[in-house]
C-alpha positions as CSV (number, residue, x, y, z in Angstrom):
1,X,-81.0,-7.6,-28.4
2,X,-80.7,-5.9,-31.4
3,X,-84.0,-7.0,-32.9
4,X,-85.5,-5.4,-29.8
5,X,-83.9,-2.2,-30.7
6,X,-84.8,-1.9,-34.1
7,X,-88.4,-2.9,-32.9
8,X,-88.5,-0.3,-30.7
9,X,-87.5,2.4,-33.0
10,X,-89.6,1.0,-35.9
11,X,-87.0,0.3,-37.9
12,X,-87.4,-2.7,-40.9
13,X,-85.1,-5.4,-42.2
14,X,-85.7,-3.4,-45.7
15,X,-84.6,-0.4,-44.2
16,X,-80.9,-2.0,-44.6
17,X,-79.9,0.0,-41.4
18,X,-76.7,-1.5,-39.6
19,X,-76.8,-2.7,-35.8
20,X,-73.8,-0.3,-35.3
21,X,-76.2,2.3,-36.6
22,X,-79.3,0.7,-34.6
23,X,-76.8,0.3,-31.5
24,X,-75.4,4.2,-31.6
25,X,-79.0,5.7,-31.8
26,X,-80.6,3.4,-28.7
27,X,-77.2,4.8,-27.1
28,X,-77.5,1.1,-25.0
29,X,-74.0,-0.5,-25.1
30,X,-72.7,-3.4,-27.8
31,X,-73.6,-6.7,-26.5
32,X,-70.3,-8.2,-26.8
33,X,-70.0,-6.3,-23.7
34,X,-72.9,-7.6,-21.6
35,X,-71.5,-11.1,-23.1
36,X,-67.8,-10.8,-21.9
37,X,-68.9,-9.6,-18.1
38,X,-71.1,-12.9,-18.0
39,X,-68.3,-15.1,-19.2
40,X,-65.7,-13.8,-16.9
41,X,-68.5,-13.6,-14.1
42,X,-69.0,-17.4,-14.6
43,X,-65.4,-18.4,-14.7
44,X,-64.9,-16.5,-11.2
45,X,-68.1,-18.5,-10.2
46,X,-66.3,-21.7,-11.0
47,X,-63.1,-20.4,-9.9
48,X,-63.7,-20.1,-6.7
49,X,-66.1,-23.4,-6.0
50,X,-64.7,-25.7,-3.7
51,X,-61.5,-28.4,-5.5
52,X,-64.0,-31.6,-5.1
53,X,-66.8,-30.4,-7.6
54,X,-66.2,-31.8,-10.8
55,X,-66.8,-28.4,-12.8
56,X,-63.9,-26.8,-10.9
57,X,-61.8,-29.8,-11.7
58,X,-62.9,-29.6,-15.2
59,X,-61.8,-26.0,-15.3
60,X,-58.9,-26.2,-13.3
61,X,-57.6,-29.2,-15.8
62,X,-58.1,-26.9,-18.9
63,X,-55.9,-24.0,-16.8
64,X,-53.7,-26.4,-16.6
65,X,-53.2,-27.4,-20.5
66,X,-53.6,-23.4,-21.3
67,X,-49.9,-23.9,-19.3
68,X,-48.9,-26.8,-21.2
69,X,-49.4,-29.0,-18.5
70,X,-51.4,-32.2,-19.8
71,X,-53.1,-34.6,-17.1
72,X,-50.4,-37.6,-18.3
73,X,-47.8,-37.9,-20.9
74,X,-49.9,-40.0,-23.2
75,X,-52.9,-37.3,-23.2
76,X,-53.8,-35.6,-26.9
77,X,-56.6,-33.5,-28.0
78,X,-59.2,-34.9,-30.3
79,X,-58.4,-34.1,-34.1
80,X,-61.7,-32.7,-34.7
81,X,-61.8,-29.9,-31.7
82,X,-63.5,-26.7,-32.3
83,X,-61.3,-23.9,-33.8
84,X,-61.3,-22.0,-30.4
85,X,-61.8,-23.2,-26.7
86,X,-63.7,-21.2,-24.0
87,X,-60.4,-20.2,-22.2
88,X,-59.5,-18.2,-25.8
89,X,-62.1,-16.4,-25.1
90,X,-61.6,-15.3,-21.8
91,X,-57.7,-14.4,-23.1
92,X,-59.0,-12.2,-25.8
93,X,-61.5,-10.9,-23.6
94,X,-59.2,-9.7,-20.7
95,X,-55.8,-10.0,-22.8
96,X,-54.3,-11.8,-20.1
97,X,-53.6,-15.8,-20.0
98,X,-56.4,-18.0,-18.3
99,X,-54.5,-18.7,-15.5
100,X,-53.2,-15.6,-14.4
101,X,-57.4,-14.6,-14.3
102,X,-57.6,-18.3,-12.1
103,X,-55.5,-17.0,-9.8
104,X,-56.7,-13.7,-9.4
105,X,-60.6,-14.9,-9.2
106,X,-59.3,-17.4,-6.6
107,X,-57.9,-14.8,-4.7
108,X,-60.9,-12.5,-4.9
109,X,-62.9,-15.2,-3.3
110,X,-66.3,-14.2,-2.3
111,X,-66.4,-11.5,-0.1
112,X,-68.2,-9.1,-2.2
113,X,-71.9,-11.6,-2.4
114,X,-71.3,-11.9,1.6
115,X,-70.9,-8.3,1.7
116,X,-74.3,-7.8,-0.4
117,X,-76.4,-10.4,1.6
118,X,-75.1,-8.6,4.9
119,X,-76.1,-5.2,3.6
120,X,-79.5,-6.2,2.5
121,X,-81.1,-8.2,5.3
122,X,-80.1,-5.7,8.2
């Protein structure tokens, strides 16, 4: 997105402008912010699929060892995992643990897309 914004305000990699700079004088917000909404929209998504799809079970089992609770005793993480999980993420991004957002995404369910649909097709 940046590279769009310096495009559109003719602005060259030569010119050594920063995208904080680039960012501030588009006045469009950072897009770490358009990135967090779409993760936490897409872990609601999942949240709230029925238990029998393999994605929520997926998820669900993750929640789970964000809680400490491994699927059996004999269960261990590969040694060569990546530094930081998808459910890190959505801590740092709402500062709250993974589960706490599972439960309050279940409990949201999906009444506001219902609400949408009804509102459009009158």
């Amino acid at each position: 997105m940046v590279k769009c914004q310096r495009q559109i305000l003719g602005i060259r990699w030569q010119d050594h402008v920063r995208n904080a700079e680039v960012t501030i004088q588009t006045g469009l917000p950072p897009v770490i912010d358009h990135i967090v909404k779409r993760r936490n929209a897409i872990f609601g998504h999942i949240a709230r699929m029925p238990s029998n799809v393999p994605v929520h079970q997926a998820l669900s089992c993750q929640v789970d060892l964000s809680l400490g609770r491994p699927p059996n005793r004999s269960w261990k993480r590969r040694p060569s995992r990546p530094p930081k999980r998808w459910l890190d993420q959505i801590h740092d991004d709402s500062q709250r643990p993974p589960a706490d957002v599972w439960r309050d995404d279940i409990r949201r369910g999906h009444r506001g897309a219902t609400q949408r649909s009804s509102t459009t097709t009158r």
